[in-house]
C-alpha positions in Angstrom: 54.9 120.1 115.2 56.3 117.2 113.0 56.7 118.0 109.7 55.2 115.4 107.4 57.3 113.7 104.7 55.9 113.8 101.1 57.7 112.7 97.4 57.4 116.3 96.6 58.7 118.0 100.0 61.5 115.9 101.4 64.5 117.6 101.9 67.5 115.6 100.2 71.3 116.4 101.3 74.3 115.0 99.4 77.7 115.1 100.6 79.7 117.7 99.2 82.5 115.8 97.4 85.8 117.5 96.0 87.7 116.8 92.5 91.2 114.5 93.2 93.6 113.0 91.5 95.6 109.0 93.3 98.8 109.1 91.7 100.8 106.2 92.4 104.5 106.3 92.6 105.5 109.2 93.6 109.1 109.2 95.2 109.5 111.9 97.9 112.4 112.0 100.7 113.6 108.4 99.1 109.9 106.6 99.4 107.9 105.6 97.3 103.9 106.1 98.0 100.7 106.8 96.4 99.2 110.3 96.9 96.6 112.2 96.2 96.3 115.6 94.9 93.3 117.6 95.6 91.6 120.2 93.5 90.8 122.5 95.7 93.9 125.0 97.1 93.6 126.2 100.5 92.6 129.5 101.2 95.1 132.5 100.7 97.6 131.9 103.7 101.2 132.8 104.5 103.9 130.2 105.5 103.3 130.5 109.3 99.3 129.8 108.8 100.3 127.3 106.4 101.9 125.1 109.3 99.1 125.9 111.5 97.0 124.7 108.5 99.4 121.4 108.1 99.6 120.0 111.8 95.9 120.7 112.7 95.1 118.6 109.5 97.6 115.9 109.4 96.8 114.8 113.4 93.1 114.3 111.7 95.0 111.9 108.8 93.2 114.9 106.4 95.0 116.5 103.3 97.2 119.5 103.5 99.7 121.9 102.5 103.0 120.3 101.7 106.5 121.4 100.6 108.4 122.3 97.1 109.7 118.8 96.7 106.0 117.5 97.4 104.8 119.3 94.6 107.5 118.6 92.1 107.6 115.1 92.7 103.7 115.1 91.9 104.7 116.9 88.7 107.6 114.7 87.6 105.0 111.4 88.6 102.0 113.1 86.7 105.0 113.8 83.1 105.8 110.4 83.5 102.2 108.8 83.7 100.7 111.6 80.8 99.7 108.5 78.6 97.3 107.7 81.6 93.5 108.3 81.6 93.0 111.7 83.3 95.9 112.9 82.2 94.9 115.8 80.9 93.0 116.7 83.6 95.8 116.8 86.1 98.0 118.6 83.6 95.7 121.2 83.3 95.1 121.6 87.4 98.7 121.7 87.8 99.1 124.7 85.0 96.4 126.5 86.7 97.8 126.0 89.9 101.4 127.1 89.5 100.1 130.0 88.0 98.5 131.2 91.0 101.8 131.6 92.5 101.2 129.0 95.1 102.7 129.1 98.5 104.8 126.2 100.2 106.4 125.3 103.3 109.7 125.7 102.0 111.6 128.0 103.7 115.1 129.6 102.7 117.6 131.0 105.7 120.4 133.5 103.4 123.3 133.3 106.3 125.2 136.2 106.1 128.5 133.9 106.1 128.6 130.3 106.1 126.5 128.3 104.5 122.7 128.7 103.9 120.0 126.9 105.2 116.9 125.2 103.3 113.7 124.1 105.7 110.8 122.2 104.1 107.9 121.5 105.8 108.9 124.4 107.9 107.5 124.9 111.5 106.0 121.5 111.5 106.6 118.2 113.0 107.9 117.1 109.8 110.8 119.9 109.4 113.6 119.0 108.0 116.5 121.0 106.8 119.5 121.1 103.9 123.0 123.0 104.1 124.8 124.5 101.5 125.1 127.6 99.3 121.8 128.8 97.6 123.0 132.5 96.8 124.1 133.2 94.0 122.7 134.5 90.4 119.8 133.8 88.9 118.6 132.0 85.3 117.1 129.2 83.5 118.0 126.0 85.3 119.9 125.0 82.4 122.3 128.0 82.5 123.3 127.6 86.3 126.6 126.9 87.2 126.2 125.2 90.5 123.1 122.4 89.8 123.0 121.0 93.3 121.2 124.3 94.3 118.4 123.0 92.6 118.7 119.1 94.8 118.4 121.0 97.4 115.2 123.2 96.8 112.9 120.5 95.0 114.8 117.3 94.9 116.8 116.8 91.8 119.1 118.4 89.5 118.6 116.9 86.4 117.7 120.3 84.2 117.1 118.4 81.2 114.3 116.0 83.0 113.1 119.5 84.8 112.5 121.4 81.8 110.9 118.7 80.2 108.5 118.9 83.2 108.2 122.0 82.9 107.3 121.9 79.4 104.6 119.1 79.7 102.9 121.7 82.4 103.6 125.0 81.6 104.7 125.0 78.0 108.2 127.1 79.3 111.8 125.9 80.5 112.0 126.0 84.1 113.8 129.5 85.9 115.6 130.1 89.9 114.8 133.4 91.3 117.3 134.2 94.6 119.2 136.3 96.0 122.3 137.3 94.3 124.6 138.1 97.3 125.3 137.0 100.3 122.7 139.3 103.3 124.6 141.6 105.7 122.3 139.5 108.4 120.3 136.7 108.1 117.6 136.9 105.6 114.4 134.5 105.6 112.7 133.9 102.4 109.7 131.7 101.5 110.1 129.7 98.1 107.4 129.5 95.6 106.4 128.7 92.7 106.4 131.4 89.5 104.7 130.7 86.4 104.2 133.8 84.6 105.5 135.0 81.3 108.0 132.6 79.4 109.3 130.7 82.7 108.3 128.7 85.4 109.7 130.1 88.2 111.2 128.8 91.3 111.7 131.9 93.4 113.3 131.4 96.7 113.0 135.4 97.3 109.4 135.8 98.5 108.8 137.5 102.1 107.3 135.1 105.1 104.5 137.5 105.2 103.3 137.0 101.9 100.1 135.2 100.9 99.1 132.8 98.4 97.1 129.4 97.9 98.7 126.3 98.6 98.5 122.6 96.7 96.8 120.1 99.2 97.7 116.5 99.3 97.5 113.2 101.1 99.7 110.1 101.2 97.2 107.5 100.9 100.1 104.6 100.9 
């Protein structure tokens, strides 16, 4: 039976359409491209979903999860443009973000001699991987003794230009949770982000298995 079409009974769909933010010069692994940040977090995943997640979206050229340098060079493009329109907006999503204690594809490998090992965009096609010592204690990034820790977990170790972002989106100084000593094996840690209390952590202690939302984005050019 066909249903006839009247001004009072047609059925009208719109296409859902989601919240995101273009934000043009963001330099990540020594490019420079446009991307955009959306404002919806994936569902509550751990890492190894999260690469599922990543390669099943990025062969369809859609958004997904990304790294800890991904994320912080969002941040440091989104400080530097805060006299833009929208703004405010995009400070406030990345406040509310980090404070769900997003997940990442940054993975940390604590060697039990020898230098340590830092994967981002872990168990994807885009690995890629850092040497060099991460143990060691923790503090406010502006306390640390050995700064290139901090290149090698999100890209930079300028601590004054990092607490300033940190600042600007969380209203605290910026703080490096990991392990102290050296493992008696080989220990695999996830690193996330922390922002609770009077700190925005980076903590590079969290267990594979554990769960969390995750910032999506999409290099547009």
């Amino acid at each position: 039976m066909k249903i006839m079409e009247t001004a009072q009974s047609t059925i009208k769909y719109t296409p859902r359409t989601e919240g995101l933010w273009e934000i043009p010069g963001v330099i990540y692994q020594g490019e420079t491209g446009t991307y955009r940040l959306f404002e919806e977090m994936t569902p509550t995943l751990n890492q190894d979903q999260l690469a599922e997640l990543y390669t099943k979206e990025k062969q369809k050229g859609n958004h997904h999860p990304t790294d800890m340098p991904l994320v912080w060079a969002i941040a440091t493009r989104a400080y530097e443009l805060r006299d833009e329109d929208q703004s405010k907006t995009l400070q406030q999503f990345l406040r509310s973000g980090l404070r769900t204690f997003p997940n990442t594809l940054t993975r940390i490998i604590y060697n039990s001699s020898g230098e340590d090992r830092v994967i981002h965009n872990y168990g994807t096609s885009d690995e890629y991987s850092l040497q060099g010592d991460i143990v060691g204690s923790g503090g406010f990034v502006s306390e640390l003794s050995d700064k290139t820790v901090l290149e090698k977990i999100i890209g930079t170790q300028d601590t004054q230009k990092i607490n300033e972002i940190s600042q600007y989106v969380n209203g605290t100084d910026t703080y490096l949770w990991r392990l102290n000593s050296k493992p008696k094996q080989k220990d695999e840690r996830v690193a996330r982000f922390d922002a609770i209390g009077g700190r925005l952590g980076l903590d590079c202690c969290r267990h594979p298995r554990d769960e969390g939302p995750a910032f999506r984005v999409l290099r547009v050019e």
